[in-house]
Each structure stands twice: as structure tokens, then as C-alpha cells.
Backbone as CSV, one residue per row, in Angstrom:
resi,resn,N_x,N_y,N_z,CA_x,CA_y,CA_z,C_x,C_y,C_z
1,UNK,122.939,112.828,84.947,121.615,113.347,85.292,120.647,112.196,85.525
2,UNK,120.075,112.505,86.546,118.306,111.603,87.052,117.345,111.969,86.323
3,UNK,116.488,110.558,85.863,115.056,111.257,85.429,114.483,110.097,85.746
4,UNK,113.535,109.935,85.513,112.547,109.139,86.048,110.939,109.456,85.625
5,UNK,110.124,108.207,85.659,108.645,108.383,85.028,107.601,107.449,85.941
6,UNK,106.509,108.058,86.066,105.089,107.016,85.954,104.224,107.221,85.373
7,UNK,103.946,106.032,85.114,102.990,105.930,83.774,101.677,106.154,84.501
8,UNK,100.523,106.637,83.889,99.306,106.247,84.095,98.418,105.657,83.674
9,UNK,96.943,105.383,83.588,96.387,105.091,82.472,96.109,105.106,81.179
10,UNK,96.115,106.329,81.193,95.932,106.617,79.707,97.017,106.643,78.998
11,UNK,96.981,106.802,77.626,97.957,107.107,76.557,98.152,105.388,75.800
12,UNK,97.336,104.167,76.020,97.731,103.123,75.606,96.463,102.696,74.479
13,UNK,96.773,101.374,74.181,95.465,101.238,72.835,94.804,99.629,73.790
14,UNK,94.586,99.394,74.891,94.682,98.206,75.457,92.920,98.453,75.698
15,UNK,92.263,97.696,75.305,90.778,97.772,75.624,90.490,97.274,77.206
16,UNK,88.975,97.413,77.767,89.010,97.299,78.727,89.173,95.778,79.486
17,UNK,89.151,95.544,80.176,89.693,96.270,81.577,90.757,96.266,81.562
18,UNK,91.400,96.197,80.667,93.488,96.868,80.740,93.042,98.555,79.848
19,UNK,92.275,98.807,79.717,92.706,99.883,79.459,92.941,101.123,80.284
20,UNK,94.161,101.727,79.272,94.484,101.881,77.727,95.840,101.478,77.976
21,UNK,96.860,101.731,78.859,98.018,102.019,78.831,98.661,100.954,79.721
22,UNK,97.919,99.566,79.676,98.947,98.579,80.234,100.154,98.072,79.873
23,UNK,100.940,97.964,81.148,102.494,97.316,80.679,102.827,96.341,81.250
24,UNK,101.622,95.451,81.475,101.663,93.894,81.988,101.835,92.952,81.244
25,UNK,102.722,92.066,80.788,102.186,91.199,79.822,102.073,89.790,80.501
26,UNK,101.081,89.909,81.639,100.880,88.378,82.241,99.619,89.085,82.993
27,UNK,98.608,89.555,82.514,97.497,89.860,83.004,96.272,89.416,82.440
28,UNK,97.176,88.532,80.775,95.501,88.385,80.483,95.084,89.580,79.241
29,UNK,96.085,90.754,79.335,95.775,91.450,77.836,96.222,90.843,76.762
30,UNK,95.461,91.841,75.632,96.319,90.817,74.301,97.367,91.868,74.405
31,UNK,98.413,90.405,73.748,100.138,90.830,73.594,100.453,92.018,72.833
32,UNK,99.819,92.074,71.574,100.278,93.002,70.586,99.902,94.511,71.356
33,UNK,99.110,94.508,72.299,98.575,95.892,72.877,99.593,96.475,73.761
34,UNK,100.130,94.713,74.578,100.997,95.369,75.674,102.535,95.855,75.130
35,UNK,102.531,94.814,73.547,104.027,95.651,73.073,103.612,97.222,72.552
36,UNK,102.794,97.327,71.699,102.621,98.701,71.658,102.593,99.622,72.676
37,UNK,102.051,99.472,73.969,101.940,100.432,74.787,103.625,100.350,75.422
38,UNK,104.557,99.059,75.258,105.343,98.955,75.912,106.137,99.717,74.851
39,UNK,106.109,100.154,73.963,106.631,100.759,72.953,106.572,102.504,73.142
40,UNK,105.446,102.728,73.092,105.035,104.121,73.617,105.763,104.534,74.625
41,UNK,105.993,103.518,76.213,106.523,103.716,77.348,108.003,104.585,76.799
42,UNK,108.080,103.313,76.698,110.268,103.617,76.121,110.388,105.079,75.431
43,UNK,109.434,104.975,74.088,109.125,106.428,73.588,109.335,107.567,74.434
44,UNK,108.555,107.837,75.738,108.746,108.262,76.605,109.724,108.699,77.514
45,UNK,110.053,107.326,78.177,111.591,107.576,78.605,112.514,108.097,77.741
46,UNK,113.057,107.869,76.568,114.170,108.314,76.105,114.881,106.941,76.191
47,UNK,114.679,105.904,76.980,115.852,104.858,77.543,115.050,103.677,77.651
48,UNK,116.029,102.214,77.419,115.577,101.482,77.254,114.642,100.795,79.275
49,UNK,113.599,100.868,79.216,112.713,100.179,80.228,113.020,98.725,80.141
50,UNK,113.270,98.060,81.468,113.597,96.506,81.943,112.636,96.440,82.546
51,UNK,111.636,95.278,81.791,110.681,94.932,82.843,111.029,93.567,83.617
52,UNK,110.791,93.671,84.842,111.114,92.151,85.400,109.910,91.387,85.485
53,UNK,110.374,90.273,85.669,109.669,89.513,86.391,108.877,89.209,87.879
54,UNK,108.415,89.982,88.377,108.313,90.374,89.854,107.564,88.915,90.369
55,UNK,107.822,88.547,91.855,107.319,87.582,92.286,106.902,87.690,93.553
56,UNK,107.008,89.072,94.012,106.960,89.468,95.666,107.906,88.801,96.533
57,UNK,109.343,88.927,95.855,110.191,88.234,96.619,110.967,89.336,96.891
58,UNK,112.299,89.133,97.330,113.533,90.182,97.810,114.943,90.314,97.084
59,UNK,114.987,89.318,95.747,116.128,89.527,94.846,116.051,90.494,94.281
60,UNK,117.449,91.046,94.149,118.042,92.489,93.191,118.343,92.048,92.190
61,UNK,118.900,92.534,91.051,119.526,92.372,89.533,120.194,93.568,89.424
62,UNK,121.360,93.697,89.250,122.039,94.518,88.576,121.777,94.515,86.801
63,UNK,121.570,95.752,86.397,120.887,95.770,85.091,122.184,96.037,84.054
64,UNK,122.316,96.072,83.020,123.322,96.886,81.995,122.623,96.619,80.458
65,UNK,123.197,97.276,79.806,122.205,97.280,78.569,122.031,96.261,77.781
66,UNK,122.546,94.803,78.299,122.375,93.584,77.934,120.865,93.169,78.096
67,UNK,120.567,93.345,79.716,119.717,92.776,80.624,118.166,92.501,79.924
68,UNK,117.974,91.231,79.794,116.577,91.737,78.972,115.461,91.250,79.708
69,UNK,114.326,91.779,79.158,113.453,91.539,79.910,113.113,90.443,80.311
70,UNK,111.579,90.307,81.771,111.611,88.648,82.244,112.320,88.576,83.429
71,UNK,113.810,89.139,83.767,114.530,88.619,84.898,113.702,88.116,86.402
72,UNK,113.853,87.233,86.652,112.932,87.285,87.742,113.503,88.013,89.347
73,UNK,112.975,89.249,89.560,113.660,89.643,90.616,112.687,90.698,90.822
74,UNK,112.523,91.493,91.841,111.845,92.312,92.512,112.573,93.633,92.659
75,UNK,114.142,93.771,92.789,114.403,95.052,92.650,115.766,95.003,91.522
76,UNK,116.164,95.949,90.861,117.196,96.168,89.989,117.963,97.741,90.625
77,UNK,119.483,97.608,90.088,119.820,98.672,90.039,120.752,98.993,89.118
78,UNK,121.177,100.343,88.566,122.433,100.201,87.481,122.558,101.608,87.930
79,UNK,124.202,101.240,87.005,124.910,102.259,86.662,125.144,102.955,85.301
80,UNK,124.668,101.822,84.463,124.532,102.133,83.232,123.851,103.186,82.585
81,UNK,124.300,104.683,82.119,123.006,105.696,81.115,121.889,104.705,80.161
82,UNK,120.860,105.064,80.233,119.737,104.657,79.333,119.287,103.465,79.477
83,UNK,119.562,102.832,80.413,118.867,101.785,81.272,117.939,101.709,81.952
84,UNK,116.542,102.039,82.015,115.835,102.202,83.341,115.219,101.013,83.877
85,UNK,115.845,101.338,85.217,115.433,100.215,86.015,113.560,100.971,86.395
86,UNK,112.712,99.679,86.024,110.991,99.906,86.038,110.689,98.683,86.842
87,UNK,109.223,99.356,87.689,108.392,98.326,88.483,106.839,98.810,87.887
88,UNK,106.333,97.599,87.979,105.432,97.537,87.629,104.254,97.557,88.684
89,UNK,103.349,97.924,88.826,102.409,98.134,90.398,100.940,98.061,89.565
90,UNK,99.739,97.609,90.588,98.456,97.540,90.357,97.885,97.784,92.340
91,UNK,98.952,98.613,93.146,98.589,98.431,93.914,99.760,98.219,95.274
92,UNK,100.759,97.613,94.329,102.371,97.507,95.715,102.740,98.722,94.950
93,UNK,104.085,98.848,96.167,104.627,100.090,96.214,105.716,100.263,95.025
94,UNK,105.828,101.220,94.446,107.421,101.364,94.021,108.590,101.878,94.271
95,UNK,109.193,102.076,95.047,110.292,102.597,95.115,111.461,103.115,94.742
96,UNK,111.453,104.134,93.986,112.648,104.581,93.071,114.303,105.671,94.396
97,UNK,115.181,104.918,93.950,116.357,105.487,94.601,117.427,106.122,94.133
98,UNK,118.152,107.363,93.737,119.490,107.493,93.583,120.025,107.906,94.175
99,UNK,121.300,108.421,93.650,122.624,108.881,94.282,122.499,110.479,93.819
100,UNK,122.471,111.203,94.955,122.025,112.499,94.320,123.467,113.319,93.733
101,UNK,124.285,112.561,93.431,125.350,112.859,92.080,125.172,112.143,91.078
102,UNK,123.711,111.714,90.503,123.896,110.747,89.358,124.983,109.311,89.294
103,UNK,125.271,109.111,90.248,125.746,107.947,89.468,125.386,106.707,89.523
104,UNK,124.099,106.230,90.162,123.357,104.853,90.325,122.114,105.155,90.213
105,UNK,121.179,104.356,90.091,120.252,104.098,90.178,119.138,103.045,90.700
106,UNK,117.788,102.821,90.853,117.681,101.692,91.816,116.010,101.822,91.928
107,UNK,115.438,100.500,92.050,114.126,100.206,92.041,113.470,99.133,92.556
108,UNK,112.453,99.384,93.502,112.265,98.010,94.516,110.519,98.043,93.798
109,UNK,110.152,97.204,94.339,108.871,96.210,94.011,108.145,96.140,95.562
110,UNK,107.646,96.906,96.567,107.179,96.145,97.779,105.555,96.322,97.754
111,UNK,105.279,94.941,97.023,104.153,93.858,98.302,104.367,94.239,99.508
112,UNK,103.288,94.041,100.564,103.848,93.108,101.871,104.567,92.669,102.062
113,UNK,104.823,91.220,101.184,105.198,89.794,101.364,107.234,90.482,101.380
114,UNK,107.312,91.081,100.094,108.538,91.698,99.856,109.198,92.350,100.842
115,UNK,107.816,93.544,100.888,108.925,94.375,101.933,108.931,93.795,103.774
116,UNK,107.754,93.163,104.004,107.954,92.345,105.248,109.801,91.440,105.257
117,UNK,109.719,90.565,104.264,110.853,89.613,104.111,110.718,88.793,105.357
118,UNK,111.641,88.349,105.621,112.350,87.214,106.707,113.218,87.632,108.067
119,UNK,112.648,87.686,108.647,113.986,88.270,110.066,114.393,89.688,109.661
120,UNK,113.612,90.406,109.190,114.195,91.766,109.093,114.121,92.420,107.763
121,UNK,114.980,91.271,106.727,115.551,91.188,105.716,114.198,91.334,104.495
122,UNK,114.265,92.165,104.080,112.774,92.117,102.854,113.672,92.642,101.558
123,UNK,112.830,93.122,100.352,113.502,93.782,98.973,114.342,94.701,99.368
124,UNK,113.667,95.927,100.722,114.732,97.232,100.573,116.022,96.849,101.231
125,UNK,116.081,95.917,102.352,117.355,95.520,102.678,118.312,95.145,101.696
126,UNK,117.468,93.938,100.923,118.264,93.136,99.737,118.370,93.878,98.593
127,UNK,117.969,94.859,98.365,118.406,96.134,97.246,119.710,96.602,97.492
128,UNK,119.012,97.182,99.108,120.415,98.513,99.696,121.699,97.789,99.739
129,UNK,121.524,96.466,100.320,122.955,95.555,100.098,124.184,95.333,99.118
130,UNK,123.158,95.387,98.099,123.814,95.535,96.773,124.073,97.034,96.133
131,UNK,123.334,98.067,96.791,123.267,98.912,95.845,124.685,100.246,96.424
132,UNK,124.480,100.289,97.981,125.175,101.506,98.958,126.714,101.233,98.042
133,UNK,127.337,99.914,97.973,128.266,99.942,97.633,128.972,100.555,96.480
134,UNK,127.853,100.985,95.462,128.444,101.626,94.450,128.624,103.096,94.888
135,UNK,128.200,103.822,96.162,128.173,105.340,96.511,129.300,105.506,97.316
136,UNK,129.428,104.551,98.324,130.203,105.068,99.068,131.429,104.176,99.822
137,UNK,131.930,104.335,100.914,132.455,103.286,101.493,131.893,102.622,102.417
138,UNK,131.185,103.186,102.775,130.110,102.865,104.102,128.888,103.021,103.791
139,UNK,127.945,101.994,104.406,126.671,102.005,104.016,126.174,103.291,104.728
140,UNK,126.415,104.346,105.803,126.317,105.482,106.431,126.067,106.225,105.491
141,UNK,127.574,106.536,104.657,128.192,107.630,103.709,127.221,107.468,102.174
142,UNK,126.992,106.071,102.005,125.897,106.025,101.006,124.687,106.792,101.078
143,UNK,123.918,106.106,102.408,122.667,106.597,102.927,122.709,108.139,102.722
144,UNK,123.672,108.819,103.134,123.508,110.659,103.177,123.809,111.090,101.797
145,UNK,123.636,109.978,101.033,123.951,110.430,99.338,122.807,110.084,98.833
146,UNK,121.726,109.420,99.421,120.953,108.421,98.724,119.078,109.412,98.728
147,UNK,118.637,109.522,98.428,116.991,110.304,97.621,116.984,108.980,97.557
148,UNK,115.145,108.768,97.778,114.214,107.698,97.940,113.034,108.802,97.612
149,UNK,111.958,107.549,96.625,111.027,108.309,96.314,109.781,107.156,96.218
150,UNK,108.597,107.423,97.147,107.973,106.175,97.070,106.438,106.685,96.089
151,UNK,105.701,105.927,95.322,105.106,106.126,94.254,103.779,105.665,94.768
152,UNK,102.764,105.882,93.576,101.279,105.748,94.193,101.803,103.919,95.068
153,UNK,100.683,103.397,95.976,99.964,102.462,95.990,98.554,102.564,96.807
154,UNK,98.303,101.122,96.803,96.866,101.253,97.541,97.113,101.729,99.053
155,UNK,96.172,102.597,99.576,96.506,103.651,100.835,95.778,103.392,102.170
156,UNK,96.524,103.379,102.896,95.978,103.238,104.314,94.560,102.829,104.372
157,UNK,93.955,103.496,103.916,92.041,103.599,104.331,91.277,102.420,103.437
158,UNK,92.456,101.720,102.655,91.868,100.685,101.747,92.626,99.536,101.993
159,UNK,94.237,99.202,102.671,94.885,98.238,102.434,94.267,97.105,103.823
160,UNK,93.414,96.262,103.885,92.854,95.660,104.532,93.656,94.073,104.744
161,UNK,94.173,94.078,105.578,94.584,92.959,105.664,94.490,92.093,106.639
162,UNK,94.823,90.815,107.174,94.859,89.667,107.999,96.035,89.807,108.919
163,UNK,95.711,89.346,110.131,96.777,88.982,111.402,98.514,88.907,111.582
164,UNK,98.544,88.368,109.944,99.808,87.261,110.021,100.211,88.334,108.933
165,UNK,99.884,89.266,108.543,100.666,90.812,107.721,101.170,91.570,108.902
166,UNK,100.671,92.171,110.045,100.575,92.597,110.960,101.734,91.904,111.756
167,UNK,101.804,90.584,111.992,102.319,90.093,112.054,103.843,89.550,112.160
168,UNK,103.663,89.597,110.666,105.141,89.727,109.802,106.066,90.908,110.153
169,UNK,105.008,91.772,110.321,106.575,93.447,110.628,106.675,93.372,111.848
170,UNK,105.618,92.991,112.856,106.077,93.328,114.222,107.133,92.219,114.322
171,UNK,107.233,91.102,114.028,108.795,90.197,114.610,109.898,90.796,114.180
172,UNK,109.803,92.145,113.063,111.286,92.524,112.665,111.310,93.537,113.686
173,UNK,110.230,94.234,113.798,110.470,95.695,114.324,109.104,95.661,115.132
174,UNK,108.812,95.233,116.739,107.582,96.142,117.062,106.869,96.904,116.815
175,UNK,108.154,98.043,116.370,107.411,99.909,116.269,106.399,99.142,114.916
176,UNK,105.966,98.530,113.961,105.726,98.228,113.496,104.018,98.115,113.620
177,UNK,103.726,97.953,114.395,102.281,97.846,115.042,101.706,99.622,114.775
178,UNK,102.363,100.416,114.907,102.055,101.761,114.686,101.321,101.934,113.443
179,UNK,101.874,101.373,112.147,101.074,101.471,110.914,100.267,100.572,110.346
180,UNK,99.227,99.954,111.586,98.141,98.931,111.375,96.692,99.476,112.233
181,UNK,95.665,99.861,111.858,94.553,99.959,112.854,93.863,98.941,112.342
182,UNK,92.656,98.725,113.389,91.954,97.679,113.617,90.710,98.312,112.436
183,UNK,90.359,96.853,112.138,89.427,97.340,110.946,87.984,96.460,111.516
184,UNK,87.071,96.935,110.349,85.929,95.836,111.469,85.899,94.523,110.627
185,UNK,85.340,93.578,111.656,85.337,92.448,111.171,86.856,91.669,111.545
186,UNK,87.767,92.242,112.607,88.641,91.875,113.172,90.045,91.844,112.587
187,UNK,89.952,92.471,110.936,91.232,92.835,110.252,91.880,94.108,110.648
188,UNK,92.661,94.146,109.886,93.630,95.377,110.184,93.389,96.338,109.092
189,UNK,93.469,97.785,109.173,94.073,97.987,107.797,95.456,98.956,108.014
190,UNK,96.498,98.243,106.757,97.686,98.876,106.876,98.480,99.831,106.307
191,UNK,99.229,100.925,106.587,99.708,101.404,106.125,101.288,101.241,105.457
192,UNK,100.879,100.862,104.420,101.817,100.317,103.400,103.430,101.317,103.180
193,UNK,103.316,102.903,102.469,104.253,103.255,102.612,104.456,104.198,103.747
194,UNK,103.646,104.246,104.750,104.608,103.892,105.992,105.239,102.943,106.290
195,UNK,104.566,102.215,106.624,105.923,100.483,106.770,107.262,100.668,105.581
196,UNK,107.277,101.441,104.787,108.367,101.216,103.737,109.256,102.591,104.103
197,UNK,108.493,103.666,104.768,109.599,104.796,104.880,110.355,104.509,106.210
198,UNK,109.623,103.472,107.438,110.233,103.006,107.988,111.382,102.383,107.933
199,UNK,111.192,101.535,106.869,112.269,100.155,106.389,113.118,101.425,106.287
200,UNK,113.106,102.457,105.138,114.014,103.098,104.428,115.061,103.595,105.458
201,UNK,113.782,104.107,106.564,114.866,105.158,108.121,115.943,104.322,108.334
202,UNK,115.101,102.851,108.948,116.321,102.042,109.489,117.501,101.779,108.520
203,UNK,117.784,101.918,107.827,118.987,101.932,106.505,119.364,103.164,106.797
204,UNK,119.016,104.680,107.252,119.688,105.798,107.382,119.352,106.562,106.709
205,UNK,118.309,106.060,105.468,117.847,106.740,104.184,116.634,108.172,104.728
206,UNK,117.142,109.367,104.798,116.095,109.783,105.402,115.552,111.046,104.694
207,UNK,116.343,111.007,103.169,115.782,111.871,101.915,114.822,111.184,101.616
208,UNK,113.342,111.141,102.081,112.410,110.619,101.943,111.272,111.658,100.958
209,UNK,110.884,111.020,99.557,110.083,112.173,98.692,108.705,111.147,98.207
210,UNK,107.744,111.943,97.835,106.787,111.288,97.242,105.559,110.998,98.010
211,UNK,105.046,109.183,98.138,103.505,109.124,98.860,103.677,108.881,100.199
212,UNK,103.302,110.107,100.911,102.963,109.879,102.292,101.550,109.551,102.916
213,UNK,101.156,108.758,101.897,100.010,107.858,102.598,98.410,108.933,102.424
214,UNK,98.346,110.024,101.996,97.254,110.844,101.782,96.199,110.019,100.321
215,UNK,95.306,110.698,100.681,94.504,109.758,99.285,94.909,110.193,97.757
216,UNK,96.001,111.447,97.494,95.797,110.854,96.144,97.207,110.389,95.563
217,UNK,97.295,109.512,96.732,98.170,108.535,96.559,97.421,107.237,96.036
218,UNK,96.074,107.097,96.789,96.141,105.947,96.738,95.475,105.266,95.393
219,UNK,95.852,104.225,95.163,95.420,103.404,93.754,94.125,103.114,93.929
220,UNK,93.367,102.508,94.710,92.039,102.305,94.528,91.168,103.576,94.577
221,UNK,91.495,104.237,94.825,90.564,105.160,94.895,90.677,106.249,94.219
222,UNK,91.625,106.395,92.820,91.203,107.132,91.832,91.557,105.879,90.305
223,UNK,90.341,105.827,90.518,90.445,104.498,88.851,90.614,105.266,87.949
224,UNK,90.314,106.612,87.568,90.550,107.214,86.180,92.392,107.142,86.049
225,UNK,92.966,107.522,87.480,94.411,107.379,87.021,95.279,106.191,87.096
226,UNK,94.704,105.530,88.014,95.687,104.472,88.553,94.876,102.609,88.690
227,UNK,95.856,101.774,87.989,95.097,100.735,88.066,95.230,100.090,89.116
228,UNK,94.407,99.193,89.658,94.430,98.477,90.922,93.859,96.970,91.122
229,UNK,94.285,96.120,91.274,94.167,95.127,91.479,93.066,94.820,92.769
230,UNK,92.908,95.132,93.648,92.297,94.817,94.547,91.042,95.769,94.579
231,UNK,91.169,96.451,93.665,89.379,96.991,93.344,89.218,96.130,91.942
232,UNK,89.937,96.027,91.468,89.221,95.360,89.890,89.363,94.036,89.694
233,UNK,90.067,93.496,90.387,90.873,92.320,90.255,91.373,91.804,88.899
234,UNK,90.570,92.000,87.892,90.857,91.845,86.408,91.879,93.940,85.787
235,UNK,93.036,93.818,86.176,93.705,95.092,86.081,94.710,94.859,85.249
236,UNK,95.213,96.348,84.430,96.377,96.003,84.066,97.360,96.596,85.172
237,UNK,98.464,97.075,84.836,100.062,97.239,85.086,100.344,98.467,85.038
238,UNK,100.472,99.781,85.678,101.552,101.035,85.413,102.742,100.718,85.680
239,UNK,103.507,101.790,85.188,104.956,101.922,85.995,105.813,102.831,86.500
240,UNK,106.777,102.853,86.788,107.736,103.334,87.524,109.203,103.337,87.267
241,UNK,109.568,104.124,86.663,111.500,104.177,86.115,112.153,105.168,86.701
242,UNK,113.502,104.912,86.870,114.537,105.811,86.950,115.723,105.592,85.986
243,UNK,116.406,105.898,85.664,117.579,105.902,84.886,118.421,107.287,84.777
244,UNK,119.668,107.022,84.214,120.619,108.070,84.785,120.453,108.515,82.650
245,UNK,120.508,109.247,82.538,120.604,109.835,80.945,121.780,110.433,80.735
């Protein structure tokens, strides 16, 4: 069986501006708040939560109940019960994936920077690489097994960005230009998990569930639930798990 969680604000003892319910512990809260709330989390799940190390890069980790926290990588996946693979967001996307027979699991981290990547290649490529193989024989036969579920982030009408974001997706993919309008003052603003349900299509992935880009998706613009970095800049951390139970 699948289950999966996101956290919100509340329910933590973290004073402000991490409060209450941060699960950052590189933001600047005090520690003892973020183990307690990181304590509460798990409470929650039922299963042990892996927090990584995120860097807005495109490495995976295969998790097992060794794996401890810190790893530095951007997406994880397992097979292991009571493992949950968690991302942490103030604003990037999360991406939770399984195998809709329970038997994997899977979690990306996309920034920009991530899910743009290099020649094509960003976190969801460098996830799916590692991950199709545990479903099927073919990355095809995976894909028509595979549920994708993308989670709050900051939303179209707020993600404001520069040239060279814009940029970055059109050298993988033209069609790419579709989820950028012109903003004033000569920026863009982009649509974030569009660009990611894109990525997902081109993989074949087309059990697509969750934020389709409407506002109450988006992180900046409901602070009572969701923290955000680019409205507060001083923010904590929610999250995002899946695990097989």
C-alpha cells in the first residue's frame, strides 16, 4: 500500500518566522524545535522520513532503512516499507511518484535550476532513470504503471523570473516558451508545474494528479498554509512523503 503526506504550517513549536511546523534544519531555526517538529512529522507518517540534503541539483539516492539523513541529493526512491522518501519545499516543486501496484516509490525536488538540468537531462530524467527499472522492462511499460503527483509551489502569477530561466527550457524543448509570459519590467513569469508536467509527458508519465498551477496551489499566496521563501525570505521548510506501508 501507498500513502503519502504534506505537511503544513501548523502543528510545530518553532517561533516566528519558522513558525510553527518547520522541517528545515539549515534555515536559521533553533535545532531543538526543528527535531521536535521533525519528531511530530514521523509521528505522523507512521514511517521513518529521510530528509536530504537538497542542492537544486539532479542526483537520485536509492533509500533503505539504513539511509540517514543529510544525503546530498535532490531526488530518492525505495522499495523499502516504512521508508519515506520526503522533499522539503519553501516554494520548488515536489514531486511524489509510484507504481500503482505498490511496489516503489519516489520523490524529486524541482527548482528551476533542477528541473531545467543540462541538455534535457534535469532531477525528473535523473530520477526516472533510476527508478522505471524497478516496474518494468521498459521504460514505456513502467511509465503506464507510474501516478505522479505534483504538490503546492510558488504559482504562475508569482514565479518571476530572468531571461536565462526561460532560457534554460527552451534549448531542451522549444514547446517550452509556452509556460513563460512576459512580465513588466522585461521579466518573465513562469509556470513552474507546468514545465514539470511537461518534463513528466515526455517520459510517457501521463497519470498526472495534484497542482495544476491554480492559486491554491500556490505558496506565496496563502502564508497561513504554506511557507515561502520568496515572499519571506527568512522561511521555514514543509514537506512532502511517500512511502509504501
Amino acid at each position: 500500500m501507498v500513502r503519502s503526506l504534506l505537511s503544513l504550517r501548523e502543528g510545530g513549536v518553532s517561533r516566528a518566522p519558522f513558525d510553527s511546523l518547520n522541517l528545515g534544519d539549515h534555515v536559521g531555526d533553533d535545532p531543538a524545535a526543528v527535531a521536535e517538529n521533525r519528531r511530530r512529522y514521523a509521528e505522523a507518517t507512521v514511517a521513518r522520513p529521510v530528509f536530504l540534503k537538497q542542492v537544486h541539483g539532479v542526483h537520485s539516492e536509492r533509500l533503505d532503512c539504513d539511509s540517514p539523513d543529510g544525503l546530498e541529493a535532490d531526488a530518492c526512491w525505495t522499495r523499502e516499507p516504512g521508508v519515506a522518501c520526503t522533499i522539503m519545499v519553501a516554494d520548488c516543486l515536489p514531486v511524489l511518484l509510484a507504481d500503482r501496484e505498490g511496489r516503489a516509490v519516489a520523490a524529486a525536488h524541482c527548482g528551476w535550476r533542477g528541473l531545467a538540468g543540462q541538455e534535457g537531462r534535469g532531477v525528473l530524467e535523473s530520477l526516472w532513470e533510476s527508478f522505471w527499472p524497478q516496474l518494468a522492462a521498459t521504460p514505456a511499460e513502467a511509465a503506464a504503471r507510474t501516478l505522479a503527483w505534483l504538490g503546492p509551489c510558488i504559482g504562475p502569477g508569482a514565479f518571476e523570473v530572468g531571461t536565462e530561466v526561460k532560457e534554460a527550457f527552451e534549448a531542451a524543448s522549444p514547446g517550452a516558451s509556452m509556460r513563460f509570459r512576459l512580465a513588466p519590467g522585461g521579466k518573465w513569469l513562469a509556470d513552474l508545474p507546468g514545465l514539470a508536467r511537461d518534463r513528466l509527458r515526455a517520459l510517457d508519465i501521463i497519470r498526472l494528479f495534484g497542482n495544476d498551477g491554480s492559486a491554491d496551489w500556490c505558496t506565496v499566496s496563502q502564508p497561513s498554509r504554506f511557507f515561502s521563501h520568496r515572499r519571506d525570505r527568512a522561511s521555514g521548510r514543509f514537506a512532502a512523503s511517500i512511502w509504501l506501508a
